[in-house]
C-alpha positions as CSV (number, residue, x, y, z in Angstrom):
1,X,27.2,2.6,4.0
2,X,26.6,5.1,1.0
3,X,22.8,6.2,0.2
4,X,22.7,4.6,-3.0
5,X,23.9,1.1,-1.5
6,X,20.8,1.6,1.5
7,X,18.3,2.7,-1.1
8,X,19.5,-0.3,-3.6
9,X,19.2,-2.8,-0.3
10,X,15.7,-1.4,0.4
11,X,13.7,-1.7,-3.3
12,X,16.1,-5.3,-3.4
13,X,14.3,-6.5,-0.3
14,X,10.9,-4.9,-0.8
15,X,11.0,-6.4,-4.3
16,X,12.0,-9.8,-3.4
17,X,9.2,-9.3,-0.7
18,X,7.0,-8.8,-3.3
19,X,7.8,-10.8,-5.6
20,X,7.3,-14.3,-3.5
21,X,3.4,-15.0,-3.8
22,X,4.0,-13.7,-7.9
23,X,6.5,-16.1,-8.2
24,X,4.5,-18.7,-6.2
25,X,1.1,-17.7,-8.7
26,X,3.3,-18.4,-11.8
27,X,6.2,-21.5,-10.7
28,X,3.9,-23.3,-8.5
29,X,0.1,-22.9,-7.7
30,X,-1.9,-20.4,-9.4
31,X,-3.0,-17.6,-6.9
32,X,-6.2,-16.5,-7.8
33,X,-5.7,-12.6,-6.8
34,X,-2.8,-12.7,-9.3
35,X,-4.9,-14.5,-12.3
36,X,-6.3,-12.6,-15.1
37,X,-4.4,-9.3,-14.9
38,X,-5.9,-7.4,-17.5
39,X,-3.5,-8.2,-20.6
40,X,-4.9,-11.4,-21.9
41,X,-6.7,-11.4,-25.4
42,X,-10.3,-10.5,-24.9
43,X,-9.9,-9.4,-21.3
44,X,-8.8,-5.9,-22.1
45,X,-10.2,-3.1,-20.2
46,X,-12.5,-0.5,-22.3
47,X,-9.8,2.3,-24.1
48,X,-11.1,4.8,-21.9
49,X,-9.5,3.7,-19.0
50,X,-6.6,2.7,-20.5
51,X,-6.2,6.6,-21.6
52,X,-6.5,7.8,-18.5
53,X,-3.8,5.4,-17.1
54,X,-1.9,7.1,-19.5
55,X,-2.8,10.2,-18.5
56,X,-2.6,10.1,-14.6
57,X,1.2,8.1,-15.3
58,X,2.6,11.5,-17.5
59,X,0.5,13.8,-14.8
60,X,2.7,12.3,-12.1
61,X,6.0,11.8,-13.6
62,X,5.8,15.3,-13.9
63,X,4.5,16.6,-10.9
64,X,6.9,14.4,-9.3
65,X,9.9,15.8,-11.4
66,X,9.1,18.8,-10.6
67,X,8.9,18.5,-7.0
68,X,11.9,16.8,-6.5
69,X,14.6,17.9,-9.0
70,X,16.5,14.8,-8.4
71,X,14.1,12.3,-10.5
72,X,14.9,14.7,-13.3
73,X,18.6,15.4,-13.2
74,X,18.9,11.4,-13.3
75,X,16.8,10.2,-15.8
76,X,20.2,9.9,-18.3
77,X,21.7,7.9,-15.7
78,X,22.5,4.4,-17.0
79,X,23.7,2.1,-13.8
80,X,23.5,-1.4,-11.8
81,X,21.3,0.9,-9.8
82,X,18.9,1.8,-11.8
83,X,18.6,-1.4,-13.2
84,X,17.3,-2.8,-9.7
85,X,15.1,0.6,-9.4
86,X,13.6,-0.4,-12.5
87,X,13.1,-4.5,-11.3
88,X,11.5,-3.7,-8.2
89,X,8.9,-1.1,-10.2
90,X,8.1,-3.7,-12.5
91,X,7.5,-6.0,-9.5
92,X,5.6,-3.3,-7.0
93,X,3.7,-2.5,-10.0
94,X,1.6,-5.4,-10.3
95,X,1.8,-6.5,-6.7
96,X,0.8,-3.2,-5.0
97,X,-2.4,-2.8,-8.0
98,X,-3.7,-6.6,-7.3
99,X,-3.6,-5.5,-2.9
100,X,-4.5,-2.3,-3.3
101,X,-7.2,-2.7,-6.1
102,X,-8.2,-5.7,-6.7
103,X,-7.9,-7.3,-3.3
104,X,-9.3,-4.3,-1.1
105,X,-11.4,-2.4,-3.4
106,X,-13.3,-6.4,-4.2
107,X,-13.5,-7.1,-0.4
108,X,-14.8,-4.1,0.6
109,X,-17.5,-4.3,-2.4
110,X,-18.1,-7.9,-1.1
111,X,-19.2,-6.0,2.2
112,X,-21.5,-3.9,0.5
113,X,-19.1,-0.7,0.9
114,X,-20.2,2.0,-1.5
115,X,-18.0,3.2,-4.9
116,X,-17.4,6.3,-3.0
117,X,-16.2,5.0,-0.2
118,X,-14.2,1.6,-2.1
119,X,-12.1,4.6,-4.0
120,X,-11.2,6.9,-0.9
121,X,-10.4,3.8,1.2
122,X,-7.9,2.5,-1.3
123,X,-6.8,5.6,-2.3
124,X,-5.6,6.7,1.5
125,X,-4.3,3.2,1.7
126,X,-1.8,3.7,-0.9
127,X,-1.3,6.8,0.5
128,X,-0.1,6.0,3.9
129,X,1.6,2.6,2.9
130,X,3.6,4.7,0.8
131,X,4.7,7.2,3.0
132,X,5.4,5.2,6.5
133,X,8.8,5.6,6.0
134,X,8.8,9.7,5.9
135,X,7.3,9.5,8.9
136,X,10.2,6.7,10.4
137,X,12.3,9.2,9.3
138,X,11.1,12.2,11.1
139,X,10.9,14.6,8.0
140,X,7.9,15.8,9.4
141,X,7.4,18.9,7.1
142,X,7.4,16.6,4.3
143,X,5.1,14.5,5.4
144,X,1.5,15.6,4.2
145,X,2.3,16.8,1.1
146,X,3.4,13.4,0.7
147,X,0.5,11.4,1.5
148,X,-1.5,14.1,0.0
149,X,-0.2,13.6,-3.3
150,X,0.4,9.6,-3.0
151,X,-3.3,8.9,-2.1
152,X,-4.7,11.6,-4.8
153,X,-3.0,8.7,-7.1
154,X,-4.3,6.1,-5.2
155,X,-7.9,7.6,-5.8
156,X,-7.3,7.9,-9.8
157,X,-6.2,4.6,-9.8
158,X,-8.9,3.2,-7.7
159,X,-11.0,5.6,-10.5
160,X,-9.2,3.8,-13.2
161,X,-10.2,0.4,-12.1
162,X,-13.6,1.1,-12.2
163,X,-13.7,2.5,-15.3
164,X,-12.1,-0.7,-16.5
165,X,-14.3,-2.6,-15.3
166,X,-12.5,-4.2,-12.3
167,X,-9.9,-5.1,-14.5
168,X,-6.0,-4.3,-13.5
169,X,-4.8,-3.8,-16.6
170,X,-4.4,-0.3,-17.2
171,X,-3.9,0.5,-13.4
172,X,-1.1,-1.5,-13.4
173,X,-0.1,0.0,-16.8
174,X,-0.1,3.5,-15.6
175,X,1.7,2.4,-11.9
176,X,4.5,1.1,-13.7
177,X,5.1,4.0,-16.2
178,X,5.7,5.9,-13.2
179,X,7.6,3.6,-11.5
180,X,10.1,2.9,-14.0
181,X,10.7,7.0,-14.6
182,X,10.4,7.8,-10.9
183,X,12.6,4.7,-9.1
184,X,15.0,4.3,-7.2
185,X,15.7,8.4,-7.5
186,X,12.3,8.7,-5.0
187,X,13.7,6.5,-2.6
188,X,17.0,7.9,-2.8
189,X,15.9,11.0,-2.0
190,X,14.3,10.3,0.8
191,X,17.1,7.7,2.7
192,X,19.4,11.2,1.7
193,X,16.8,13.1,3.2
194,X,17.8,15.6,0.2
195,X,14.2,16.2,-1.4
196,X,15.1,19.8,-3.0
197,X,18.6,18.5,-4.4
198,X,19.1,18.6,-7.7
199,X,22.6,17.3,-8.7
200,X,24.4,15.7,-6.0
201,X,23.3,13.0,-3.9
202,X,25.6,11.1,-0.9
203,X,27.4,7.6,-1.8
């Protein structure tokens, strides 16, 4: 089995995964976590955060792009595969922002957990769900640079929601800018294993 065809199983399953309670919240009985995501008329977050979403999103596209030449090289690339990079970003976008966010930042402030604390917790959480698979794969050297730089994103957008006033809109926003530019060429780089590859990828 080629790398693309893995990589394309991988976001098809994690986005059909995902998308199961969103489906259920909109075809079937509302779910409250997934209610009121920031985009309807009069719930709109203040601007400020929404400029910062856009901020952080260009921040990372780049850093990532630079980091691993790949994600550049292949942002002409019009295929089937990108197409089902692009539908599980849209998906993991607003799934991984209502768990991450709304869902763990609001519990733990329902526990009296301080802002401090709410924003490193989610932050590291996104880190190290985002990451797990480096580590199944044993590319240790890769492996805290990784998590360093996922939960530092995790942290803005824990800032981000905050700033919005608890509101998902522009975290979401911002998580699927960079999902859209940065998918599947992330995850293909890492089932390859070729991080520093710029060109040529197996399958």
């Amino acid at each position: 089995m080629s790398d693309r065809t893995k990589t394309a199983l991988i976001l098809s399953m994690t986005a059909l995964f995902m998308f199961s309670p969103l489906a259920m919240s909109i075809f079937w009985r509302p779910i409250p976590l997934f209610q009121n995501l920031g985009f309807e008329r009069g719930l709109f977050a203040p601007p400020l955060a929404w400029v910062l979403a856009m901020v952080v999103a260009i921040a990372y596209v780049f850093y990532t792009m630079r980091v691993i030449p790949l994600v550049l090289t292949k942002q002409k690339e019009i295929s089937l595969f990108k197409l089902v990079g692009i539908l599980a970003a849209l998906v993991g976008g607003i799934v991984e922002e209502v768990f991450f966010r709304r869902w763990l930042m609001d519990m733990l402030m329902a526990r009296d957990v301080g802002l401090i604390l709410q924003i490193i917790i989610s932050g590291f959480a996104f880190g190290l769900a985002h990451t797990a698979w480096i580590l199944f794969k044993g590319d240790i050297k890769f492996t805290f640079p990784a998590i360093l730089s996922t939960s530092i994103l995790g942290i803005l957008l824990a800032i981000i929601y905050l700033m919005g006033g608890r509101n998902l809109g522009p975290c979401i926003f911002a998580h699927a800018i960079i999902n859209l530019i940065i998918e599947p060429w992330l995850m293909l780089s890492s089932v390859s294993g070729k991080w520093r590859h710029s060109t040529k990828t197996s399958g």
